[in-house]
C-alpha positions as CSV (number, residue, x, y, z in Angstrom):
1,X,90.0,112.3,86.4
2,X,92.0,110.4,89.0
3,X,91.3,109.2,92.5
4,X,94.4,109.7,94.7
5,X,94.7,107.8,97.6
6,X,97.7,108.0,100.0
7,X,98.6,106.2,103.3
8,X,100.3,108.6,105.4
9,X,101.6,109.1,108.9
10,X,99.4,110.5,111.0
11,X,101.2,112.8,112.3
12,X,101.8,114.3,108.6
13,X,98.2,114.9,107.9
14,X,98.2,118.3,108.4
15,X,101.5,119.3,106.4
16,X,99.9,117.1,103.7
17,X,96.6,119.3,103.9
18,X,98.3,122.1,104.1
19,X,100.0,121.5,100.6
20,X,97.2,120.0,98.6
21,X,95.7,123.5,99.6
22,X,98.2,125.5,98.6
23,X,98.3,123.8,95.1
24,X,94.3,124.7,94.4
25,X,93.3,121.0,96.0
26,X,90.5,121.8,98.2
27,X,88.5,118.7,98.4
28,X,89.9,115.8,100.1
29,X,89.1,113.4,103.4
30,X,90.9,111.2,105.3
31,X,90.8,108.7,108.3
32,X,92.2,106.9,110.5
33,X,93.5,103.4,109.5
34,X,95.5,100.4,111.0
35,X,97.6,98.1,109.1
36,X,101.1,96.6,107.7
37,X,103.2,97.0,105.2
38,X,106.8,96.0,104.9
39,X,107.3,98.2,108.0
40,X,105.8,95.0,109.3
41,X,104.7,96.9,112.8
42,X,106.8,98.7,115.8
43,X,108.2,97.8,119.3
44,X,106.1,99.7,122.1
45,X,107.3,100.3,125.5
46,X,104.5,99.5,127.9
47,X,104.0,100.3,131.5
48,X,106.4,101.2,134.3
49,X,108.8,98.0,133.8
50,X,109.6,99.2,130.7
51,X,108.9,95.8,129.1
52,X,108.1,96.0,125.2
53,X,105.8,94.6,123.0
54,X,105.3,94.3,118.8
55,X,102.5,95.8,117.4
56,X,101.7,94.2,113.8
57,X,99.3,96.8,112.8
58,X,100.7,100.4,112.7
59,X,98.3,103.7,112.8
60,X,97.9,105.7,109.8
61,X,95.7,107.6,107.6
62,X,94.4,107.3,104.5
63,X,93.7,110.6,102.6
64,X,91.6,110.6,99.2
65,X,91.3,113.0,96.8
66,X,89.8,113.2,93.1
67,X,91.6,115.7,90.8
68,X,91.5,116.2,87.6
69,X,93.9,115.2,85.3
70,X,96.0,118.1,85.1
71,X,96.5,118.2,88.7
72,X,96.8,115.1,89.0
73,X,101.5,115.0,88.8
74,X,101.3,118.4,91.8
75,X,99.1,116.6,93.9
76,X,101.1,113.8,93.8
77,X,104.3,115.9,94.5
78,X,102.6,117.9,96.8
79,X,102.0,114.9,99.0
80,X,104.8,113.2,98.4
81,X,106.7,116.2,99.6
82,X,104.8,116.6,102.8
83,X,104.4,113.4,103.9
84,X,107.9,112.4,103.7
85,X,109.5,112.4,107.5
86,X,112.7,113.7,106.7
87,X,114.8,114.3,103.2
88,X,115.5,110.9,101.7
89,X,112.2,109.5,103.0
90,X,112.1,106.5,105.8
91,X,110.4,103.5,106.3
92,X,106.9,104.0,107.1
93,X,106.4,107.2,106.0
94,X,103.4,105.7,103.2
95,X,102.5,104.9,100.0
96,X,100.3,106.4,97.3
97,X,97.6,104.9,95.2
98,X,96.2,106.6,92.1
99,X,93.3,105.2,89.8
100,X,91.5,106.5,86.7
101,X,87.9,107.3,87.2
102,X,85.2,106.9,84.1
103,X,82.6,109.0,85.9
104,X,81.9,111.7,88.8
105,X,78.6,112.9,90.0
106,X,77.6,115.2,92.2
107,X,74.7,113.9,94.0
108,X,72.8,117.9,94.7
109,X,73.3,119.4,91.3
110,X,73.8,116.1,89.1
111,X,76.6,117.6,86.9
112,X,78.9,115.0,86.0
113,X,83.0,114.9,85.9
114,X,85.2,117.5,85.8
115,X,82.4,120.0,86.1
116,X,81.4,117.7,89.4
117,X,84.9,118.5,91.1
């Protein structure tokens, strides 16, 4: 089992969703984040001068997901391929994180792992 977790754009979250759905990934969550990466913040235009300012810490979202392991290579496809802003990719548009998990349980039931998906 694998834990997924991917910084996105926000406005990408729902084309993200969308395609973990459509490859059998139904459980997932995400929320809303601030931080900086080597996009190292934007420029904002503020008020009616139209005087700018840097913001160091850009919106995103962080979406997580646990999959097994063979969905673990389409998931990460799936959301690389969503989240991606235009055809190469540009700066800013996130970063994924996966992890190996030793154990899942399902807090109602009790199963455990894969069967706890």
């Amino acid at each position: 089992m694998f834990k997924i977790e991917a910084i996105i754009r926000p406005e990408r979250i729902s084309h993200v969703s969308n395609a973990l759905e459509q490859i059998g990934c139904g459980g997932f969550n995400y929320q809303n984040i601030t931080g900086q990466g080597k996009q190292r913040g934007i420029e904002v235009v503020t008020g009616r001068g139209a005087s700018t300012i840097n913001r160091s810490a850009v919106p995103k979202t962080l979406l997580t997901t646990v999959v097994a392991k063979d969905m673990k290579e389409k998931a990460i496809d799936a959301i690389i391929t969503a989240s991606r802003s235009s055809e190469n990719g540009e700066i800013g548009d996130g970063k994924i994180f996966v992890s190996q998990l030793t154990q899942v349980v399902r807090v109602r039931t009790g199963e455990e792992n894969e069967a706890a998906l």
